[in-house]
DRENGUDREN-808184 format. One record per residue (C-alpha): residue number from 1; residue in one letter; x, y, z. Coordinates in Angstrom, 2 decimals. Layout:
BEGIN
resi,resn,u,v,w
NUM,a,X,Y,Z;
...
# end
This chain:
BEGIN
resi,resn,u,v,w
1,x,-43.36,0.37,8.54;
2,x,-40.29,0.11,6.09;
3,x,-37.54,1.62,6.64;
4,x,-35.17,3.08,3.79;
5,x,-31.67,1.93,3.95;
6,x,-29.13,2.89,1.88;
7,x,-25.54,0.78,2.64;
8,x,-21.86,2.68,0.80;
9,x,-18.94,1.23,0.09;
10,x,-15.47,1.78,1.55;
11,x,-14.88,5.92,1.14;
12,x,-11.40,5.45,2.68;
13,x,-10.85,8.80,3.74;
14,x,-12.87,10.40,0.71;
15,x,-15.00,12.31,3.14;
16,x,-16.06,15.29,1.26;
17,x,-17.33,12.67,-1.22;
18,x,-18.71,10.63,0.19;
19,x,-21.34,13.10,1.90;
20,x,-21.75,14.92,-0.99;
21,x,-22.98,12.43,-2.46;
22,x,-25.16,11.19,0.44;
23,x,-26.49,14.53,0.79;
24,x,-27.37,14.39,-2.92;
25,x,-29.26,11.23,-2.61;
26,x,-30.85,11.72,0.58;
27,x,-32.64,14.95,-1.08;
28,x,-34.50,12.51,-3.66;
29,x,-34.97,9.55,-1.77;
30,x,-35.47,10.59,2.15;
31,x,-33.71,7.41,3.48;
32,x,-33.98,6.56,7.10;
33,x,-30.41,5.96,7.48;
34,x,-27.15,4.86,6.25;
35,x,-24.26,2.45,6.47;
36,x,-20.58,2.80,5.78;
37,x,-18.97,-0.35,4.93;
38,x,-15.15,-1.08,5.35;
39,x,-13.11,1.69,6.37;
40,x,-14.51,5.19,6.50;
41,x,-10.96,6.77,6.88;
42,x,-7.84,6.47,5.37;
43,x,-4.87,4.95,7.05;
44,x,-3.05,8.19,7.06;
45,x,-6.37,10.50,6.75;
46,x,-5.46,14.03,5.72;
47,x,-5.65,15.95,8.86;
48,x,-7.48,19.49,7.41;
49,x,-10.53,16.99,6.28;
50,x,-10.63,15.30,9.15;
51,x,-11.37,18.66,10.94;
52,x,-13.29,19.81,8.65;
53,x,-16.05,16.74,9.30;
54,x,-15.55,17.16,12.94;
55,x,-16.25,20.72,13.16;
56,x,-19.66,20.44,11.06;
57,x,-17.68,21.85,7.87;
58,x,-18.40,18.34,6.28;
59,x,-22.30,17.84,6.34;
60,x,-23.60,14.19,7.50;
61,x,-26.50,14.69,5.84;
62,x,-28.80,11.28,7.58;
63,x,-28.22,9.12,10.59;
64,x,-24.81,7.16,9.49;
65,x,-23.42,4.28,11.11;
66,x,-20.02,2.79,10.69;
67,x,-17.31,0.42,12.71;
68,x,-14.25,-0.32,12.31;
69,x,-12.52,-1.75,9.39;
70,x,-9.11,-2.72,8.36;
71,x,-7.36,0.08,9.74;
72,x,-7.31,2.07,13.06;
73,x,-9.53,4.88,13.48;
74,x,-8.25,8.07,13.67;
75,x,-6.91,9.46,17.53;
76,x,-9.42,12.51,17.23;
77,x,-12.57,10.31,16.57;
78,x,-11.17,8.00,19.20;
79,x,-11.33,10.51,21.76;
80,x,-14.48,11.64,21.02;
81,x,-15.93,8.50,21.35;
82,x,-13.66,7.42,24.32;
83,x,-15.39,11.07,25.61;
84,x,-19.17,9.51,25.41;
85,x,-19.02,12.29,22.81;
86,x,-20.81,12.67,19.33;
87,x,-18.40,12.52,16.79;
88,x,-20.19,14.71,14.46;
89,x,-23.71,15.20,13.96;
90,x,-25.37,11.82,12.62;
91,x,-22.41,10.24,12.82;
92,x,-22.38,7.34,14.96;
93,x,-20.00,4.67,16.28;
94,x,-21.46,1.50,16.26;
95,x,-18.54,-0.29,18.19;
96,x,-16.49,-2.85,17.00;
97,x,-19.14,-5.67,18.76;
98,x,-22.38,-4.60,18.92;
99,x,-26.30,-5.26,18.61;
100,x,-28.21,-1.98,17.54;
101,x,-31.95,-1.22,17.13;
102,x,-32.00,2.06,14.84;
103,x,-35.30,4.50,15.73;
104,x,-36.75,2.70,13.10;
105,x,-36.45,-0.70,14.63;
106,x,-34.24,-2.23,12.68;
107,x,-31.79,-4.72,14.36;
108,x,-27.84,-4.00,13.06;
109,x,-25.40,-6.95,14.49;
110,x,-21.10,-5.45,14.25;
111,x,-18.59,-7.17,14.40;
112,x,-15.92,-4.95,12.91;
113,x,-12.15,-5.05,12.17;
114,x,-10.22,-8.72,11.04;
115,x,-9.67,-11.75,13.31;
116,x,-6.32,-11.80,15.38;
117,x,-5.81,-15.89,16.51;
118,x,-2.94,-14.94,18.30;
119,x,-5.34,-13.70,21.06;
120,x,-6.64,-17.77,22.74;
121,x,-9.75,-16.48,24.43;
122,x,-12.03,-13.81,25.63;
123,x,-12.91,-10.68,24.13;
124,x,-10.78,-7.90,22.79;
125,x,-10.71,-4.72,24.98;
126,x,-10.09,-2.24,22.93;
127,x,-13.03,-1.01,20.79;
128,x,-11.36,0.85,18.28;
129,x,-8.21,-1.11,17.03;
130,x,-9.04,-2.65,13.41;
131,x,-9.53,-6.40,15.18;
132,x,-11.19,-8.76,16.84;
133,x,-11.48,-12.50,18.27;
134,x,-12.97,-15.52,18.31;
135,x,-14.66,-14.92,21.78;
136,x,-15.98,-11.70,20.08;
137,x,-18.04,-13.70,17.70;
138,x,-18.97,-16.17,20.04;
139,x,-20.66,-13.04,21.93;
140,x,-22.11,-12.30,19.33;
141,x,-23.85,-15.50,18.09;
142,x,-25.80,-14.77,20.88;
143,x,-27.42,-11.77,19.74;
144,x,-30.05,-14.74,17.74;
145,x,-31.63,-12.32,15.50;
146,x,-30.30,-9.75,13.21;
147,x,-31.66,-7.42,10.34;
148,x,-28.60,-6.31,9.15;
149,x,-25.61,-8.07,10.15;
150,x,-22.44,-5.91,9.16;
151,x,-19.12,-7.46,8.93;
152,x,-15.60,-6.29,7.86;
153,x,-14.20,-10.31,6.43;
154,x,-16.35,-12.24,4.20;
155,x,-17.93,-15.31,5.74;
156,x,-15.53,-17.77,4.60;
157,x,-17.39,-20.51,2.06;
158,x,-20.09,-18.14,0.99;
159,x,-19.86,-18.93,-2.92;
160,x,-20.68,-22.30,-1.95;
161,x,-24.11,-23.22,-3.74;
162,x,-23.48,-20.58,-5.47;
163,x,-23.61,-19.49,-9.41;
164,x,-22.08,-15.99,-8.39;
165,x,-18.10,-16.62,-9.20;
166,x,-15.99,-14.34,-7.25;
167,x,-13.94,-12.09,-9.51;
168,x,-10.44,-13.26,-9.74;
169,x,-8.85,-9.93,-9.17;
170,x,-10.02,-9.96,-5.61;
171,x,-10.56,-13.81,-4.83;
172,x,-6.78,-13.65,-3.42;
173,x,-7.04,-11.06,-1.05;
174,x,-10.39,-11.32,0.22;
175,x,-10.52,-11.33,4.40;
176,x,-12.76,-14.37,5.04;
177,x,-13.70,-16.14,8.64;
178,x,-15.41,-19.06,9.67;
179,x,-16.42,-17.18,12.49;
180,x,-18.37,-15.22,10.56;
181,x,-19.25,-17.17,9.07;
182,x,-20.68,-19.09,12.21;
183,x,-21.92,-15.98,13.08;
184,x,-24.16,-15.21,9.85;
185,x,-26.04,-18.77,10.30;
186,x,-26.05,-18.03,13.59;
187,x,-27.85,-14.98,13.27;
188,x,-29.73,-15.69,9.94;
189,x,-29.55,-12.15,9.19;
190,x,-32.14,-10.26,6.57;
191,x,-29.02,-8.95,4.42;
192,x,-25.22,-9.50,5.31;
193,x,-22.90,-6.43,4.40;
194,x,-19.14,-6.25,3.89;
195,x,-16.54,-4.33,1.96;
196,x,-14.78,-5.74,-1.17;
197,x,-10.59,-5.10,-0.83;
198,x,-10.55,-3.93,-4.81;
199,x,-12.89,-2.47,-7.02;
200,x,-15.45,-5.44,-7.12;
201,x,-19.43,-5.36,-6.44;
202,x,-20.15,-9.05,-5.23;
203,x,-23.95,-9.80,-4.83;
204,x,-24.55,-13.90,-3.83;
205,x,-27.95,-15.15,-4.85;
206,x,-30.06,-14.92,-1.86;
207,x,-29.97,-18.27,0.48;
208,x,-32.21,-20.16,2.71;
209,x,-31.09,-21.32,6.12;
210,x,-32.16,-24.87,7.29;
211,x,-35.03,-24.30,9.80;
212,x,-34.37,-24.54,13.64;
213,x,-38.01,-25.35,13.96;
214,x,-40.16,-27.41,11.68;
215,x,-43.42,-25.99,12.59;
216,x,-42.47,-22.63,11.77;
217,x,-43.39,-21.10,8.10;
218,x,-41.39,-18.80,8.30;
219,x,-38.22,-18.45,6.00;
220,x,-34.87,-17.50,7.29;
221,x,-33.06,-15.77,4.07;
222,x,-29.88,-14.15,3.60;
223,x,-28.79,-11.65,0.94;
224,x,-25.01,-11.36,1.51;
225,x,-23.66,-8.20,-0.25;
226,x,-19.80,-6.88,-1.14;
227,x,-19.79,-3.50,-1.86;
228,x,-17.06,-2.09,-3.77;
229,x,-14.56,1.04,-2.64;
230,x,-16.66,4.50,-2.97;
231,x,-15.10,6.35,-5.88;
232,x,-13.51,3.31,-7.02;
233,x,-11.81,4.35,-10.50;
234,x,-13.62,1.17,-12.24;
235,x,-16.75,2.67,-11.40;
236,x,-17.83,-0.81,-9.60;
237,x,-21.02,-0.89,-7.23;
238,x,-20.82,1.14,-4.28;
239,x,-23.89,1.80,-3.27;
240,x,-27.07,-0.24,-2.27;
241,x,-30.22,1.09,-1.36;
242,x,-33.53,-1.36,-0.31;
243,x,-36.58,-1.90,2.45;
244,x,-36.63,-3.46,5.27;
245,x,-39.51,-4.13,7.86;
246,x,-38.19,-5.23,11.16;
247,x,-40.38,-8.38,12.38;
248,x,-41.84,-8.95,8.74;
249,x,-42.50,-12.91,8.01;
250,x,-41.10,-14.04,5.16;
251,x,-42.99,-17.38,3.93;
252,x,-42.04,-17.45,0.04;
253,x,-38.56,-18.26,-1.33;
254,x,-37.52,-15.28,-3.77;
255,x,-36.58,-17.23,-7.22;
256,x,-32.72,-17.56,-7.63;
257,x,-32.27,-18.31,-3.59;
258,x,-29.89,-21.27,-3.16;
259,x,-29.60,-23.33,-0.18;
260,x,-27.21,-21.97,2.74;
261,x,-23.91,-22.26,2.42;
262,x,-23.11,-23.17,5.46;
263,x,-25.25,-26.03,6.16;
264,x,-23.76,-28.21,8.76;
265,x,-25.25,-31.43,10.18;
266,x,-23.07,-31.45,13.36;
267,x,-24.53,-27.64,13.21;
268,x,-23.60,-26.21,17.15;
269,x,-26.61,-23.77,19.02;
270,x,-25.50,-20.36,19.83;
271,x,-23.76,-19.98,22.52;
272,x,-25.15,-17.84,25.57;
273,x,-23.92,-14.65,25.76;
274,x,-20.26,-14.76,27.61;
275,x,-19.51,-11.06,28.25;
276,x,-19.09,-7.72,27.13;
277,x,-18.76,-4.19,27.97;
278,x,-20.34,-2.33,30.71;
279,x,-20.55,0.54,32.95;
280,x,-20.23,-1.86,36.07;
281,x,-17.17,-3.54,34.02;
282,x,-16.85,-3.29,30.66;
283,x,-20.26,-3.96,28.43;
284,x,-23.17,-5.78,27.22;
285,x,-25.45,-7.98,25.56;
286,x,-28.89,-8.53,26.08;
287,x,-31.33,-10.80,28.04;
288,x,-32.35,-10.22,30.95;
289,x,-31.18,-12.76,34.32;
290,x,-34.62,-13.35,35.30;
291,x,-34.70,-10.89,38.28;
292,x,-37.19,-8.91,35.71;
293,x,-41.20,-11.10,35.89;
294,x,-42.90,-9.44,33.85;
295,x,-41.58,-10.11,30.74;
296,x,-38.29,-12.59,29.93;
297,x,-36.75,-10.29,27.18;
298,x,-36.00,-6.79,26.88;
299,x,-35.28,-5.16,22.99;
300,x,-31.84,-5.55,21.75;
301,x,-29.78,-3.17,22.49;
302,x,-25.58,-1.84,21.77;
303,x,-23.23,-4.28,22.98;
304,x,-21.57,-1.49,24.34;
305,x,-24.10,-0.35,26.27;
306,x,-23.22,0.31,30.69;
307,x,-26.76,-0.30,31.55;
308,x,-28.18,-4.10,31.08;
309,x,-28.23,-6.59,33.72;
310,x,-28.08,-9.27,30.71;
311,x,-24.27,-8.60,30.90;
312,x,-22.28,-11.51,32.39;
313,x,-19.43,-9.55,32.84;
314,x,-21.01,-6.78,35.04;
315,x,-19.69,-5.91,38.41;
316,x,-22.41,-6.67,40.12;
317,x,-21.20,-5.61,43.45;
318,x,-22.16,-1.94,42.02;
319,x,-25.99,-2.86,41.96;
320,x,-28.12,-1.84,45.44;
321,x,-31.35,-2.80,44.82;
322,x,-33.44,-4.12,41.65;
323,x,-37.11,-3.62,41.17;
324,x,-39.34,-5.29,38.88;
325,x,-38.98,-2.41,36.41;
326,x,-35.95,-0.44,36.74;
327,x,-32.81,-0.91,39.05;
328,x,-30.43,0.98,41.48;
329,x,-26.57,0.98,41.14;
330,x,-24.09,3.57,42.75;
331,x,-22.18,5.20,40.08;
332,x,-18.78,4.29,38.75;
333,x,-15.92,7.27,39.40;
334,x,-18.84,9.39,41.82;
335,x,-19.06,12.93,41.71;
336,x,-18.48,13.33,45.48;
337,x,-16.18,11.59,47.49;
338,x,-17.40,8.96,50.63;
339,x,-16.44,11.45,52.90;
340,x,-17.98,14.84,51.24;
341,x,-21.22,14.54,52.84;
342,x,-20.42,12.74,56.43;
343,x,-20.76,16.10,57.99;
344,x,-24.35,16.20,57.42;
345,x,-24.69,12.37,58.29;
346,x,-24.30,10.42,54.78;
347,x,-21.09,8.04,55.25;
348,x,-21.24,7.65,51.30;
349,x,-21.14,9.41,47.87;
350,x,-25.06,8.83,47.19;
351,x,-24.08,8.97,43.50;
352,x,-26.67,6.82,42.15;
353,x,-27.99,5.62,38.66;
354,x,-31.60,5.03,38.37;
355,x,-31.99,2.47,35.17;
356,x,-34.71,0.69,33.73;
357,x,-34.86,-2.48,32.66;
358,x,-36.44,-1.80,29.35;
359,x,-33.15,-1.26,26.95;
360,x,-34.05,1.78,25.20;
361,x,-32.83,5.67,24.87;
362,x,-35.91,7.29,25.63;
363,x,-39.01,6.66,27.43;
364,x,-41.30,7.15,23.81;
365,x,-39.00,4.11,22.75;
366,x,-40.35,1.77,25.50;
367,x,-43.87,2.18,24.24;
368,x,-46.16,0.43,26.49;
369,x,-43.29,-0.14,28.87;
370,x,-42.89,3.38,29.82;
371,x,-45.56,4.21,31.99;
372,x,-44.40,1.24,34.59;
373,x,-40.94,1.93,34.14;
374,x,-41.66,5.99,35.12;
375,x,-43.51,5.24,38.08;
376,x,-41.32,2.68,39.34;
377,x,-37.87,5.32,38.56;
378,x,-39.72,7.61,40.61;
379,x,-40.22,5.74,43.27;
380,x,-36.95,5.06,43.96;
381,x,-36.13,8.67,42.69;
382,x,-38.50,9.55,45.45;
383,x,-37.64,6.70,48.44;
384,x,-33.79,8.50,47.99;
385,x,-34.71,11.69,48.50;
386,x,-36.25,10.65,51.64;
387,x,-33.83,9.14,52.82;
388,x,-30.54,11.31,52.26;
389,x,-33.15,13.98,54.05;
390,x,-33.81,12.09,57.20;
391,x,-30.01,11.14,57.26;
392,x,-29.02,14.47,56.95;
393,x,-31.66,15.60,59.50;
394,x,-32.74,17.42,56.35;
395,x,-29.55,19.37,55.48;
396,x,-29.64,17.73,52.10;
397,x,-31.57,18.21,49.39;
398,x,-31.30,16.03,45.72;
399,x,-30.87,16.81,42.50;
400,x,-31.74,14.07,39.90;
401,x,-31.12,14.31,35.69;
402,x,-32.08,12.12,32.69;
403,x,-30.73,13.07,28.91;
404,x,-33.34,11.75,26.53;
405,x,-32.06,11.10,22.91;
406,x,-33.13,9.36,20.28;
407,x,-29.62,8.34,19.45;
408,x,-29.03,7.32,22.86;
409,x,-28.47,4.02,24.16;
410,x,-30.03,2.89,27.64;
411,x,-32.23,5.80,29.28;
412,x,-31.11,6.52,32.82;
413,x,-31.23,9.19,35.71;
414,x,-28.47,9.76,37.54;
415,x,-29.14,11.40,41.41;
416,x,-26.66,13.38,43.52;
417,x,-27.73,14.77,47.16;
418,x,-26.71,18.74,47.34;
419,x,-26.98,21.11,50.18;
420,x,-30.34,21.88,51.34;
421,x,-29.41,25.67,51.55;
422,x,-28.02,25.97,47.89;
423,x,-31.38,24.86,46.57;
424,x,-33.06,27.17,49.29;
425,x,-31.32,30.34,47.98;
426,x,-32.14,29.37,44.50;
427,x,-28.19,28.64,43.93;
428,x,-28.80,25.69,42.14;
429,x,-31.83,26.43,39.83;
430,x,-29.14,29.46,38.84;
431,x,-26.42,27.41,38.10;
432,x,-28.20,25.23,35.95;
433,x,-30.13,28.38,34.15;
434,x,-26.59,30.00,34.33;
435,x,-24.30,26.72,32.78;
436,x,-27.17,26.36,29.97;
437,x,-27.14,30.31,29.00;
438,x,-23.18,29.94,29.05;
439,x,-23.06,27.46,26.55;
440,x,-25.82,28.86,24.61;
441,x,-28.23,26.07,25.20;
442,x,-31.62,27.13,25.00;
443,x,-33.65,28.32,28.11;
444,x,-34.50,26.17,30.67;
445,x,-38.65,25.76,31.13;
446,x,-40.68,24.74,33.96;
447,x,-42.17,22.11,33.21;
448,x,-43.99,18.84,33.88;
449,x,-43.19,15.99,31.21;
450,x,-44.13,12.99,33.25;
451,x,-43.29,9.48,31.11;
452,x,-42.95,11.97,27.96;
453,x,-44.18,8.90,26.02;
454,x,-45.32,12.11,23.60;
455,x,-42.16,14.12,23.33;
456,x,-41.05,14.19,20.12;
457,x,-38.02,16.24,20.67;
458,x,-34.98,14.90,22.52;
459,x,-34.66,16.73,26.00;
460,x,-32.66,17.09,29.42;
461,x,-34.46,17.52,32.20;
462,x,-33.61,17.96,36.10;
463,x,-35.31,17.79,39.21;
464,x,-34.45,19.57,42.20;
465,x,-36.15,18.58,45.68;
466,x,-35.81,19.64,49.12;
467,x,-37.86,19.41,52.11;
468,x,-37.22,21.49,55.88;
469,x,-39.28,19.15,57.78;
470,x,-40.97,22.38,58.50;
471,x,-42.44,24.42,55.95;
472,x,-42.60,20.71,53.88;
473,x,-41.12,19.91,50.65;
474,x,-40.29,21.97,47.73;
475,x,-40.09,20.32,44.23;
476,x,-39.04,21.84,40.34;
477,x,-38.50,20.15,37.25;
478,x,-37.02,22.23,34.41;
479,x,-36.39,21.45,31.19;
480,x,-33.85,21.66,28.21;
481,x,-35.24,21.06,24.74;
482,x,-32.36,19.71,22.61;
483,x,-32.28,19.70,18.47;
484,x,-29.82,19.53,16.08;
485,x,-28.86,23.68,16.52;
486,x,-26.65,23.01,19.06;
487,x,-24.00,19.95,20.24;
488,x,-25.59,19.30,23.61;
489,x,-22.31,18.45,26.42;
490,x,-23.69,15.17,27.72;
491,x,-21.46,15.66,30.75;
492,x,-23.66,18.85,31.54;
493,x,-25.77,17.57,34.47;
494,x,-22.36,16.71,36.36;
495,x,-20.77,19.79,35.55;
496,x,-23.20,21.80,36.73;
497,x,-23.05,19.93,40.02;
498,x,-19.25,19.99,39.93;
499,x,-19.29,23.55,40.28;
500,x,-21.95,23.75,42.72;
501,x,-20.33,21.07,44.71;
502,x,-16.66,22.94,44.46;
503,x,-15.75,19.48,43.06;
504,x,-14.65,20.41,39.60;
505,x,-11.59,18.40,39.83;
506,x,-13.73,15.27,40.26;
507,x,-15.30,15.82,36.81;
508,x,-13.99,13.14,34.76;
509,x,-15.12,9.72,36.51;
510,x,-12.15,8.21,35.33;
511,x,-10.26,10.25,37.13;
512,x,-11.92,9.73,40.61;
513,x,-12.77,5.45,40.05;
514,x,-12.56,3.83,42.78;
515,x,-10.45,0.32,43.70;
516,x,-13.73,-2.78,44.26;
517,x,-13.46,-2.43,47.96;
518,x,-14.77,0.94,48.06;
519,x,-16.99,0.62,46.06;
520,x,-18.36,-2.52,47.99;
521,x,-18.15,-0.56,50.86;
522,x,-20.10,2.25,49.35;
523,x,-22.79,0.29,48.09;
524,x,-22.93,-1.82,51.56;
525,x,-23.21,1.97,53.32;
526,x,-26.05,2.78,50.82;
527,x,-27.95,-0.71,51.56;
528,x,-27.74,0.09,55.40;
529,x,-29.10,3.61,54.87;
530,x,-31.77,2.87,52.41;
531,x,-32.97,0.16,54.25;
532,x,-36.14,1.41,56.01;
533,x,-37.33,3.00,52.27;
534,x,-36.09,-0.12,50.15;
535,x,-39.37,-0.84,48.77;
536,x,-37.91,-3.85,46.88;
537,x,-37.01,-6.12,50.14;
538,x,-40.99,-6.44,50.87;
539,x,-41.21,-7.53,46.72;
# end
């Protein structure tokens, strides 16, 4: 199915505008979402409508996605999104490198923010400073595919071929790369975005990229697009709306295309992924290492995303145990300390992530993928709980939580044993019911949603278990439906526990990370103990 796209020029801080006007559009045409080009704010954004958009004052009308341009984002937005935090509502982040896949499919490459040479090597760190590096590209190039690939410099060359002249009033101060340029025939992406520095609309005739495989019919064509500033006082093109249907073959070559541009004989292959950011480290990018059988690659996901084993940069000494659909690690910054527990028995946090291979936000989004990837999640949700019982000579219980979103990026539970006699007395269903009603959430339900493969709605859900070895175990899953009423706190599942736990000064993970030998030592302590239920070692 098509997806609506509508792209917008550099507002540069005009945010009341610019919404106004999206909100006007979006009323006749019912896109599926939009992109900002260049930079959404100003370099010294008034402060009053900043607030005003982050607050809800300003309307995003649609899903919008933007990155970084020219100049640094604002410290408020930074902070949010340093916070795992929405920004606003349908405003989203797309990080200065990173592959997306929108709800509707469609695969968005980023590579925001102008090339610094003066960094030799590697990645940048920082996601939110205005630019990037050669290694960043390189990174991306391995991405392979891309929909939409969205850029803040021009490729450099790209009026080669072409009958498009570049208007002179901008032709000396356009940002162009050969990395991007690298990048775009890397990537041979469906339509190439980037923002004009003056009040010029530049449109290329579309171009065909040389095929990378004779047999195939297939045509690889580009449509590389300048939009100009929004509100520019020229009145130049700054707005774009088309189609696009992810996966759809293109065998004809539209009249006007050109060859490419950057047709190269001594042409290099894209490189393999080198690194990114990730929960274990700092990233990712994604294809999987093999350790998955059943199929070789996942769907693209955020390059940002803490969650994909494709990521060469992970700290792999975090991972316990990987199954042939989802994955153990222990959890960076835990909740409880090593020692919290060791009266009971457990010589380690037992903060644990529970994440499936499949890179998606929601089990619906895996599709056929989901059922396998629920059982197998429970299974290890299940072989825990077993285990921090027997350690404990059942004095522990478990609590387990997933946040489902749409907008999310990599689906995961995250499990924390708890005092057997909190969940006993009902203490912890209450300070769930009681954290949810305090923020005005709505009410939590009893529930069963199994793989949810049919739940429309986004959701949290938790499960709280506990077993006597008497009277036998005691299980309850309730649920949170979440909607657009109310800014869900995606930190809720761990401040719930942080209270229950008396560990409220351990919220932040950053605050409590931990040096690599304790986590090693950790994760070696969780290995030993889940040992006899480690369903994976006979696999």
């Amino acid at each position: 199915m098509a997806a609506k796209v509508v792209v917008l020029g550099a507002p540069e801080g005009k945010l009341q505008e610019v919404f106004t006007k999206l909100d006007t559009l979006q009323k006749k045409q019912n896109f599926s979402f939009a992109i900002v080009t260049g930079n959404l704010f100003a370099a010294d954004q008034d402060e009053g409508t900043l607030n005003q958009l982050l607050n809800g004052t300003i309307r995003v009308p649609l899903t919008t996605y933007f990155t970084v341009g020219t100049t640094p984002l604002p410290r408020a937005v930074v902070e949010r999104i340093e916070k795992d935090e929405d920004i606003c509502e349908n405003l989203h982040y797309l990080a200065k490198r990173s592959t997306t896949k929108t709800s509707d499919g469609v695969r968005i490459v980023t590579l925001g923010g102008v090339l610094d040479p003066s960094i030799v090597g590697g990645q940048s760190n920082d996601q939110h400073l205005p630019f990037h590096t050669v290694g960043d590209a390189k990174t991306l190039r391995g991405a392979n595919t891309a929909d939409i690939l969205l850029t803040t410099p021009w490729p450099a060359n790209i009026s080669t071929n072409s009958n498009v002249p570049v208007a002179v009033e901008i032709k000396d101060t356009i940002l162009a790369s050969g990395e991007i340029a690298e990048l775009c025939d890397a990537l041979k992406p469906r339509y190439h975005f980037s923002a004009s520095p003056g009040p010029v609309f530049y449109e290329r005739e579309p171009f065909v990229h040389l095929p990378t495989d004779e047999d195939d019919e297939n045509k690889a064509i580009t449509r590389f697009i300048s939009l100009a500033p929004f509100g520019n006082p020229t009145k130049a093109k700054a707005l774009y709306a088309f189609n696009i249907t992810p996966g759809e073959a293109v065998t004809s070559v539209p009249v006007g295309c050109t060859s490419s541009p950057f047709n190269n004989p001594r042409k290099r292959p894209a490189p393999v992924d080198d690194g990114g950011f990730s929960r274990f480290g700092n990233h990712h990018e994604h294809r999987h290492n093999g350790r998955k059988r059943r199929r070789q690659s996942p769907p693209p996901g955020p390059d940002r995303c803490f969650f994909c084993l494709s990521n060469t940069n992970k700290a792999e000494h975090m991972i316990c145990c990987i199954g042939n659909e989802a994955y153990v690690t222990t959890a960076k910054g835990p909740l409880p300390s090593p020692d919290h527990f060791a009266s009971t028995g457990l010589q380690f946090p037992g903060h644990q992530l529970i994440i499936p291979l499949c890179h998606e936000p929601t089990f619906q989004a895996m599709g056929a993928d989901a059922e396998n990837a629920f059982k197998e999640m429970s299974r290890f949700r299940e072989a825990m709980q077993a285990m921090v019982s027997s350690q404990s000579k059942h004095q522990l219980g478990a609590v387990t939580w997933e946040i489902s979103r749409q907008r999310g990026i990599h689906n995961h539970w995250q499990f924390m044993p708890v005092s057997f006699h909190l969940i006993r007395k009902g203490l912890v269903e209450a300070g769930f019911r009681v954290e949810a009603e305090n923020q005005k959430y709505p009410a939590f339900e009893e529930t069963e949603l199994g793989h949810a493969i049919g739940e429309a709605s986004d959701f949290f859900r938790v499960w709280i278990w506990s077993d006597d070895g008497d009277t036998g175990i005691q299980s309850k899953e309730l649920v949170i439906r979440l909607d657009d009423s109310f800014r869900f706190d995606l930190q809720f599942g761990r401040r719930v526990m942080a209270k229950l736990l008396g560990l409220e000064a351990r919220l932040s993970w950053r605050d409590v990370a931990q040096s690599t030998s304790e986590e090693v030592a950790d994760v070696e302590k969780f290995r030993a103990a889940f040992k006899p239920w480690d369903f994976t070692l006979g696999e």
